[in-house]
GUDORO-5980 format. One line per field, with one value per residue (C-alpha): residue in three letters; x, y, z. Coordinates in steps of 0.02 Angstrom, whole numbers, plus 50000, padded with zeros to 5 digits. Layout:
// residues N
aa = [ALA,...]
u = [X,...]
v = [Y,...]
w = [Z,...]
//
This chain:
// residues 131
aa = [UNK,UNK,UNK,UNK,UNK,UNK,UNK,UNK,UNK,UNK,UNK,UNK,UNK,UNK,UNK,UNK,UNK,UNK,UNK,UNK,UNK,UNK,UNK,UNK,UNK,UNK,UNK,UNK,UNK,UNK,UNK,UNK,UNK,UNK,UNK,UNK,UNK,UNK,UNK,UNK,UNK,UNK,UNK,UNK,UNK,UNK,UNK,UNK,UNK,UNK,UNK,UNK,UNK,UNK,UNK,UNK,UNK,UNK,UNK,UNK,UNK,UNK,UNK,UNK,UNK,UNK,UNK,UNK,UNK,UNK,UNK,UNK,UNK,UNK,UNK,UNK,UNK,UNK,UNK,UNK,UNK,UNK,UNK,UNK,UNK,UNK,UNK,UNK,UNK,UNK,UNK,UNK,UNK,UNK,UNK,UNK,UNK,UNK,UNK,UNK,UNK,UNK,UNK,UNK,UNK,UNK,UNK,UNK,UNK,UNK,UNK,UNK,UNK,UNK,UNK,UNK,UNK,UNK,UNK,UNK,UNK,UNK,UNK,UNK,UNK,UNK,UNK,UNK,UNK,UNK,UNK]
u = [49998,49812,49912,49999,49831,49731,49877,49848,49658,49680,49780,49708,49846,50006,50192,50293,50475,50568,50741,50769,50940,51042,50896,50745,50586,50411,50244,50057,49980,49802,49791,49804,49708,49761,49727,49821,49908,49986,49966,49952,49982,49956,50047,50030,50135,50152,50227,50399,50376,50362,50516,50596,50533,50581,50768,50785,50656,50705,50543,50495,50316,50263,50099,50034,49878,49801,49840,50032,50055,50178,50230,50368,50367,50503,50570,50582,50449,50398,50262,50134,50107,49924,49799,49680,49786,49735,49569,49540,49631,49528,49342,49391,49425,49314,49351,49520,49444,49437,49635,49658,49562,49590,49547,49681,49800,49859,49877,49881,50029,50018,50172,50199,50344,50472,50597,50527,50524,50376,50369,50234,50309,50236,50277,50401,50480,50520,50451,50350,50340,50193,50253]
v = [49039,48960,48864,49036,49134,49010,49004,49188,49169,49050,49156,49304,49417,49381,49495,49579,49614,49742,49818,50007,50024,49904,49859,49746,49798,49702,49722,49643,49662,49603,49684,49529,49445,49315,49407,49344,49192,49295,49348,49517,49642,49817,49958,50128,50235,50371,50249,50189,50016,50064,50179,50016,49923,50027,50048,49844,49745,49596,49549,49398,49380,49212,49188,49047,48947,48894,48714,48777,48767,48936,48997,49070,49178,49262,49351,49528,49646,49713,49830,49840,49990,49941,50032,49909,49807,49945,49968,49773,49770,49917,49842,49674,49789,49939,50003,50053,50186,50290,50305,50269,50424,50577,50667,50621,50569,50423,50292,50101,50036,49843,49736,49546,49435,49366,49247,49198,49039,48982,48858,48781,48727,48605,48639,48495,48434,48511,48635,48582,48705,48772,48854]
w = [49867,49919,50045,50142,50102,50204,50351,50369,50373,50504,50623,50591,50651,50572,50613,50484,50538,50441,50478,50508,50512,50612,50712,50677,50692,50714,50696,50685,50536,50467,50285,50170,50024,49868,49708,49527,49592,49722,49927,49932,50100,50131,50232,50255,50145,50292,50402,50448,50411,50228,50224,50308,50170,50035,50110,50124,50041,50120,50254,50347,50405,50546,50604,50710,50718,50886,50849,50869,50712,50634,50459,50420,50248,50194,50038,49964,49958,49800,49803,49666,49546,49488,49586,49590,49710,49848,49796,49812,49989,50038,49974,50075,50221,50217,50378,50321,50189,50373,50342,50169,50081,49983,50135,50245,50087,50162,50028,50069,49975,49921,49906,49876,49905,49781,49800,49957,50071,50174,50312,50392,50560,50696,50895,50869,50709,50548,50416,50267,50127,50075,49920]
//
């Protein structure tokens, strides 16, 4: 998991595609960390992408690196019941405590990915997996 953690370091800004429906959705995300052997995200649980998420697990997220370099990490999204998933997401991010708070009762929902794929892919040539 080191190897996708430090990918999504590197690009900073990463897309998670979800499908609503029949139709495929896509957005950027930032909210990420490695905690317990495994890369952990976080969405917003009063927002579409996680009723998308919760209807059809199934996700893919890419990000690319400025030396052209994109991954491609895809699997199905399981979203963690420990609370201390959010609260580490949220210390590593403290700006998001603005949205995530008792006061507005948004709560940041974490989720990993299982049975996934991911590809490190050059401009030209193939994949190499980084799981």
């Amino acid at each position: 998991m080191s190897k996708v953690n430090e990918f999504l370091n590197a690009a900073g800004v990463f897309y998670l595609a979800t499908v609503d429906g029949d139709t495929p959705r896509l957005r950027p995300l930032g909210a990420h960390m490695e905690m317990d052997g495994k890369v952990i995200f976080g969405v917003g649980d009063f927002k579409a992408v996680y009723r998308q998420m919760t209807a059809n697990p199934r996700v893919e997220i890419v990000a690319s690196k400025p030396d052209g370099h994109w991954l491609r990490y895809s699997g199905r999204a399981v979203f963690e019941t420990d609370p201390k998933y959010a609260e580490a997401m949220l210390d590593g991010m403290p700006h998001l405590r603005n949205v995530y708070n008792e006061q507005t009762g948004h709560r940041m929902m974490c989720f990993h990915l299982e049975d996934a794929t991911a590809l490190d892919i050059p401009v030209m040539g193939e994949g190499e997996s980084l799981l």
